[in-house]
C-alpha positions in Angstrom: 45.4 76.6 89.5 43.8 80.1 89.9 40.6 79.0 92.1 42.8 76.7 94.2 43.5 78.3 97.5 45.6 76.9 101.0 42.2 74.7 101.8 42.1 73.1 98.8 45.1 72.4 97.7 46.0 69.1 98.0 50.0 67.5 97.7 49.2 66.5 94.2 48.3 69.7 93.1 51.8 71.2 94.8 53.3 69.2 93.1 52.0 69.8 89.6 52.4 73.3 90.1 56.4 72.7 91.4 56.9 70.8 88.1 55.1 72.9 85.8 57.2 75.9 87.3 60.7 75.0 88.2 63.0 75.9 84.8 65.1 72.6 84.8 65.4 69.3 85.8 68.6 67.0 85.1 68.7 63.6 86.3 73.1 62.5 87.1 74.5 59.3 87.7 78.0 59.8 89.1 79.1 56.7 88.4 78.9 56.4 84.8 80.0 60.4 84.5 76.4 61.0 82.6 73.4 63.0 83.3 70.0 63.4 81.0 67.4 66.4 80.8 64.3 65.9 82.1 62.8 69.3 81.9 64.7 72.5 80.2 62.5 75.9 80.1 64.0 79.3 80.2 67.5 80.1 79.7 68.3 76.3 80.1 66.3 75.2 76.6 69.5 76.1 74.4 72.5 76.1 77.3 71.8 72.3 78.5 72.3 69.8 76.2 69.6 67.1 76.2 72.2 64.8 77.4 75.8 64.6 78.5 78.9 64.4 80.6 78.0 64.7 84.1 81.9 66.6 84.9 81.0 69.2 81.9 77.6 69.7 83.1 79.8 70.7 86.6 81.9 72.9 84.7 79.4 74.1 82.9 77.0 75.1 85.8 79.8 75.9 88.9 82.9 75.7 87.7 84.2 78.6 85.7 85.1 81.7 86.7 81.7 83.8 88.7 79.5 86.1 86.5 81.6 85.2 83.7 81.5 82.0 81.0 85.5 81.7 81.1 86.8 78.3 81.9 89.1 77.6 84.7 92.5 76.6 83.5 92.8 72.9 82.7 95.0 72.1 85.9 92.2 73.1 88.2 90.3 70.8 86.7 90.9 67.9 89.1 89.2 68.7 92.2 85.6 68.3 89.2 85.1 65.0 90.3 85.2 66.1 94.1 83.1 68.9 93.4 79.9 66.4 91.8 79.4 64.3 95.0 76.6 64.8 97.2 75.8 62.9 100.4 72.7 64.6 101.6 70.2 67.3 100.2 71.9 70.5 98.6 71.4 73.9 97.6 73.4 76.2 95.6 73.1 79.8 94.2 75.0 79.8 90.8 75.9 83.0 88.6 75.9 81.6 85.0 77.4 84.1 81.9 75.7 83.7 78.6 75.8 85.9 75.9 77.1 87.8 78.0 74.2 88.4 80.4 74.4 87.0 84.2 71.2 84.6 85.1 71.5 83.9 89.1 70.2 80.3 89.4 69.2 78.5 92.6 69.7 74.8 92.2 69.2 72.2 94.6 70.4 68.6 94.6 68.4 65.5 95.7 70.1 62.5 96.3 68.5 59.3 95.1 68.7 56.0 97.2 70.6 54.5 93.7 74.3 54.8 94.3 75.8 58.0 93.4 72.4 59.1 91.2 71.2 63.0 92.0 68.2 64.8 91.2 69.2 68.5 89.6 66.2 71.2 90.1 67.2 74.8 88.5 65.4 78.0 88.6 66.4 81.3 87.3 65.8 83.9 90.1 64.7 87.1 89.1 67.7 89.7 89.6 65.4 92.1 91.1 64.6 90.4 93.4 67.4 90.2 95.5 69.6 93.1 94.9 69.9 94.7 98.2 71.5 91.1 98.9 74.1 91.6 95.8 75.3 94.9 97.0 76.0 93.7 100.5 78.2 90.7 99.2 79.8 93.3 96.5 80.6 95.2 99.7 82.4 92.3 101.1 84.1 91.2 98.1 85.4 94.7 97.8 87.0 94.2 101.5 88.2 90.9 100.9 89.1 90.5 97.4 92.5 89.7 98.1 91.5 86.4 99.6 91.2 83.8 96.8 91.0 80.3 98.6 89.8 79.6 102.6 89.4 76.2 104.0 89.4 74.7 107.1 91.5 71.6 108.0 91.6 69.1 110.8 95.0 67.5 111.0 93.9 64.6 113.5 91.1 63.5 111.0 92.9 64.2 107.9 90.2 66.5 106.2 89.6 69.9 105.0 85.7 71.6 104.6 84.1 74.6 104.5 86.4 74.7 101.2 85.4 78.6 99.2 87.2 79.8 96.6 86.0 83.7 95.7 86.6 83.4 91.8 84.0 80.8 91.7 81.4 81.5 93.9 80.4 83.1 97.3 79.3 79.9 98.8 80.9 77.0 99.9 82.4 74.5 97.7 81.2 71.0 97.7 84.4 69.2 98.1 84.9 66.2 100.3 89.0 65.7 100.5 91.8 64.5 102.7 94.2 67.6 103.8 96.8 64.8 102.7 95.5 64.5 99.4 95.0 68.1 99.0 98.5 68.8 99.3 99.2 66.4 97.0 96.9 68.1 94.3 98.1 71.4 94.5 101.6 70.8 94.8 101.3 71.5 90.7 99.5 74.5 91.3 103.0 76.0 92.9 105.6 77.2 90.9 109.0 74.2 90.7 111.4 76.6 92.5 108.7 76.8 95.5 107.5 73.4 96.0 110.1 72.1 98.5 109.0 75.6 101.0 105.3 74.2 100.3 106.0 71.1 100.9 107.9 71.6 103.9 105.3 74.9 105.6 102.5 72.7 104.8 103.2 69.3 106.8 100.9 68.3 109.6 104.0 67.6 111.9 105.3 70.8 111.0 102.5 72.6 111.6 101.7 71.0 114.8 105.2 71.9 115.9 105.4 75.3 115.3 102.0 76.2 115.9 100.1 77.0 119.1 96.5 77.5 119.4 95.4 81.2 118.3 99.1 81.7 116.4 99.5 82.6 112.7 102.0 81.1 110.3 101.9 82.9 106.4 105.1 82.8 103.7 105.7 83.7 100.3 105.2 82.0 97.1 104.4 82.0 93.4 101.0 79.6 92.8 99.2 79.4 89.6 95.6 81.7 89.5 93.0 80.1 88.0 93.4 81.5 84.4 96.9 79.9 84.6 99.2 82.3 85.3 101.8 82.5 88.1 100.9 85.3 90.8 102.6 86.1 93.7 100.4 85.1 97.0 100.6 84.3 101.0 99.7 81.1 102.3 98.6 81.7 105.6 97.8 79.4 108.3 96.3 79.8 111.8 95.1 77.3 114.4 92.2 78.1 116.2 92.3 77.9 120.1 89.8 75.2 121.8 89.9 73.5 124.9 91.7 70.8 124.0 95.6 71.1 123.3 95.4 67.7 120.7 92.9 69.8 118.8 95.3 70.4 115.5 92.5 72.6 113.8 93.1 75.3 111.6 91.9 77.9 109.1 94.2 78.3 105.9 93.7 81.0 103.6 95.5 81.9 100.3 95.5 85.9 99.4 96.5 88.0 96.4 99.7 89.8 97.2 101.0 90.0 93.3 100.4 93.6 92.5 102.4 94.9 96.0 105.3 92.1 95.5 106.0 93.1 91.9 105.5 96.7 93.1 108.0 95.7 96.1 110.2 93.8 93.6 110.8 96.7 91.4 111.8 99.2 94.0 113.9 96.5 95.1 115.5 96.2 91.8 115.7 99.4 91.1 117.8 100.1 94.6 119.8 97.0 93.7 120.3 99.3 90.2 121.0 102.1 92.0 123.5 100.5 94.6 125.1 98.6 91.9 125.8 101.4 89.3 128.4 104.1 89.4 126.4 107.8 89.5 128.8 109.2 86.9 129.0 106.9 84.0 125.9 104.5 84.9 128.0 101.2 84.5 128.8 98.9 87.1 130.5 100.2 90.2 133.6 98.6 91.8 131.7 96.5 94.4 129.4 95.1 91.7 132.5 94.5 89.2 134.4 92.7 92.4 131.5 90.3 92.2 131.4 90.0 88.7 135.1 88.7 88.8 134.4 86.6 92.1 131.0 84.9 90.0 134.0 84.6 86.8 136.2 82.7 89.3 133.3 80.3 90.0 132.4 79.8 86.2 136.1 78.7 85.3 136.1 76.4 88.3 132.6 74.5 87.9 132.4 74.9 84.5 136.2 75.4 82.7 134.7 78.3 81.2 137.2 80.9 79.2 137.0 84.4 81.0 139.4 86.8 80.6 139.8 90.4 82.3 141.4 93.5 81.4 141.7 96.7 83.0 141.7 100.4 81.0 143.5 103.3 82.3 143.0 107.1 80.4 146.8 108.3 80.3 147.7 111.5 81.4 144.1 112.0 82.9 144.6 114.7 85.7 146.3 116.7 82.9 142.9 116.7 81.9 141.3 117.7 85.4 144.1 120.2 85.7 143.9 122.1 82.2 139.8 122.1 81.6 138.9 121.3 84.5 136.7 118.7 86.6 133.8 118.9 84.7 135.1 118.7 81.2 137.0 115.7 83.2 133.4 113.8 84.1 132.6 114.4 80.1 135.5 112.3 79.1 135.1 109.7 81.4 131.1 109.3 80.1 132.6 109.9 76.7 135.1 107.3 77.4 132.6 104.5 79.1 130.2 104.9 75.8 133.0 103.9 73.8 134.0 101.3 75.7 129.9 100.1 75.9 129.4 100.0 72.2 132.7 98.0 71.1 131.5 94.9 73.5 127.8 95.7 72.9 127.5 92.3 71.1 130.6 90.8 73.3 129.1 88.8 76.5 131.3 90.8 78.2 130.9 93.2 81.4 132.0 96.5 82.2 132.6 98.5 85.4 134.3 101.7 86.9 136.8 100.4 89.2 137.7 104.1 89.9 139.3 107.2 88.5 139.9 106.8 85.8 140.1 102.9 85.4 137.7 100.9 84.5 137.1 96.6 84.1 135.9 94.5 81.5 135.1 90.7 82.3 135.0 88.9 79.1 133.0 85.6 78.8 134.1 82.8 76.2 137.2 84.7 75.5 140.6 83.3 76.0 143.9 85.0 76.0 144.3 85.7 72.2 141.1 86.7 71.6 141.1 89.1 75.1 144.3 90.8 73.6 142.7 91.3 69.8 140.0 92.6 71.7 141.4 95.1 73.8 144.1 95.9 71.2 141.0 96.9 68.9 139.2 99.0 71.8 142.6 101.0 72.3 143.2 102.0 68.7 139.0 102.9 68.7 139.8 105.3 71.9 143.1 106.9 70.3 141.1 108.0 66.5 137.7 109.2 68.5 137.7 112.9 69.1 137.1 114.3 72.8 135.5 117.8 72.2 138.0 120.9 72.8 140.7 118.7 74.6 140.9 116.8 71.3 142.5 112.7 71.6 143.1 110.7 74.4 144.5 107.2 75.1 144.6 104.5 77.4 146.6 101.5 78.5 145.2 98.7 79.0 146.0 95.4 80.5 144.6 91.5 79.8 144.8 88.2 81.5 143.2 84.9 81.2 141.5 83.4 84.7 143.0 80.2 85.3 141.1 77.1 87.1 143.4 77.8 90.7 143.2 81.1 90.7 142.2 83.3 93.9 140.5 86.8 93.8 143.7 88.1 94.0 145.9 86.1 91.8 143.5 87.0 88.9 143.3 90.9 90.0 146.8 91.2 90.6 148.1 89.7 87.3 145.8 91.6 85.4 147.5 94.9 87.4 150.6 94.1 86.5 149.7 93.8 82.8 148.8 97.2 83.1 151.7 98.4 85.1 154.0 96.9 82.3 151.7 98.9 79.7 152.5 102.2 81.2 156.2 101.1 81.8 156.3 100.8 78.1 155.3 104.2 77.3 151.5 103.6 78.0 149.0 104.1 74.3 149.3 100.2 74.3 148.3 96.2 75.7 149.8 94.2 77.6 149.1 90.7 79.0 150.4 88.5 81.6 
């Protein structure tokens, strides 16, 4: 067509040139899920098949993760068929990852008057060519890249549009879906322990409640990423302000909060450590032992679980403080709680400071016999084991059993008394009550 110029070229010869130039051309029927290759040039010649599923030809094209071949995970998968419909002429700019190169594709969809049957037209673009346009949407995507998902839902009509989810593609999903049935989808996107706050933040009568034009409603939950793992993310809702207060309209966005909440979670947990542990000897403190015993009390009620508790007190300690002094005093005690750590090491058992010198055990699946064998062991381990330059120590200990009726205090004060009785007795020794 070199000596054809804009006076004589006719429509025919347009045409020919469009077909002898464009690098693909798939004909889809949606109804029967197939689609056949009319034309494949280019890139296309080996990554379209010559015939196919029409849903893996969208998976294949759009839907997998952008400049990359990796598949979305599996549960995803069912807003394909949504994704494949086309009411009116389309165009789409798709990044597609093959050996591991990027081809940026411009396809356009023609409907055809049969029911549900598309015309496909793809053209590798020349990256070149538009490059000053790449940079400006890297530049956004490095200001936004915690949004994953934006969509905008009309409450009175039931329906949700301008659907984009970043991981895919820049541009606007096709997606033609109730709000209603959306929920309804993603609900298995969110993880079991969340679904009911879902459920519950996301329903149109809520919403419509709580909500006044121009406010913003966001809250916390764990919701499955598109490679199918669990992140931590903020749904966020706002409702736009129009003239009309029946307008229910709003925007809802989903962004990436995992890296702060599991940053947040594990100062959290390390302040819940640090309130929880006694400074000295890095076990549990009193207050976390008190709950321990409250948490036992709840197990034997609910589940007629065996617990049993016992209580260890160093004899003679302030001779200790008094002869060496305090700090040879906090090296026995540490001394003391590693003993005490490594004969239940295998035990499910707990162990606190409850002060002093006196520390707790909580021992699961352990009745009365098996509580005193136990704690007669750990006192003849503490009596053989050397303590430095003020040589052996012992302890009295004393063990009870947590019955079904018991209150806080029954339980503590029983297992007291045990160890009153052990001192009465000369101390070095077990008792229980």
């Amino acid at each position: 067509m070199s000596n054809i110029n804009i006076d004589n070229l006719s429509y025919e010869d347009a045409i020919k040139f469009i077909g002898s130039s464009v690098d693909c051309v798939i004909i889809v029927d949606d109804e029967t899920d197939r689609y056949k290759a009319l034309k494949k040039g280019g890139m296309f010649a080996n990554y379209i098949a010559d015939e196919g599923d029409y849903i893996e030809l969208v998976k294949k094209l759009w839907y997998h993760f952008n400049n990359s071949s990796e598949d979305i995970t599996e549960d995803y998968h069912v807003f394909i068929p949504n994704e494949g419909k086309f009411r009116g002429k389309y165009s789409k700019r798709v990044n597609i990852c093959e050996n591991d190169i990027t081809h940026v594709v411009q396809m356009y969809v023609y409907p055809i008057e049969v029911n549900q049957t598309y015309l496909f037209v793809l053209d590798e673009l020349e990256k070149g060519m538009f490059i000053n346009e790449e940079l400006t949407v890297e530049k956004v995507n490095t200001i936004q890249n915690t949004y994953l998902f934006s969509m905008y839902i009309d409450l009175v009509q039931d329906t949700t549009s301008s659907i984009s989810v970043t991981e895919i593609s820049d541009d606007v999903m096709r997606q033609e879906i109730k709000y209603s049935e959306w929920r309804k989808m993603i609900i298995n996107m969110i993880w079991p322990d969340d679904q009911a706050l879902f459920l519950e933040r996301t329903d149109p009568e809520y919403l419509k409640k709580n909500l006044a034009p121009g406010r913003t409603t966001s809250f916390d939950c764990l919701m499955m990423n598109l490679e199918g793992k669990y992140i931590w993310v903020k749904l966020i809702f706002s409702r736009s302000e129009t003239s009309n207060e029946d307008d229910f309209r709003f925007v809802f966005m989903v962004q990436n909060i995992h890296e702060n909440s599991i940053e947040l979670l594990e100062t959290m947990k390390k302040y819940e450590q640090l309130a929880s542990r006694d400074s000295l000897t890095n076990v549990f403190n009193h207050g976390r032992m008190e709950t321990e015993i409250r948490n036992a009390l709840k197990e034997k009620r609910s589940k007629n679980r065996e617990v049993s508790l016992m209580i260890l007190d160093i004899d003679f300690f302030k001779h200790v403080n008094d002869k060496f002094g305090h700090s040879t005093g906090d090296v026995t005690l540490v001394q003391f709680t590693k003993i005490i750590s490594d004969y239940i090491r295998d035990l499910n058992a707990v162990l606190g400071r409850w002060g002093g010198e006196e520390f707790v055990v909580v021992c699961y699946d352990t009745g009365n016999e098996k509580a005193y064998a136990l704690a007669e062991g750990l006192r003849r381990t503490i009596s053989e084991e050397p303590f430095g330059k003020i040589g052996q120590i012992t302890c009295s200990i004393g063990v009870t059993t947590i019955n079904a009726d018991d209150s806080f205090d029954d339980a503590f004060n029983r297992m007291d008394r045990a160890l009153y009785n052990a001192k009465s007795s000369g101390r070095n020794c077990v008792k229980s009550v």
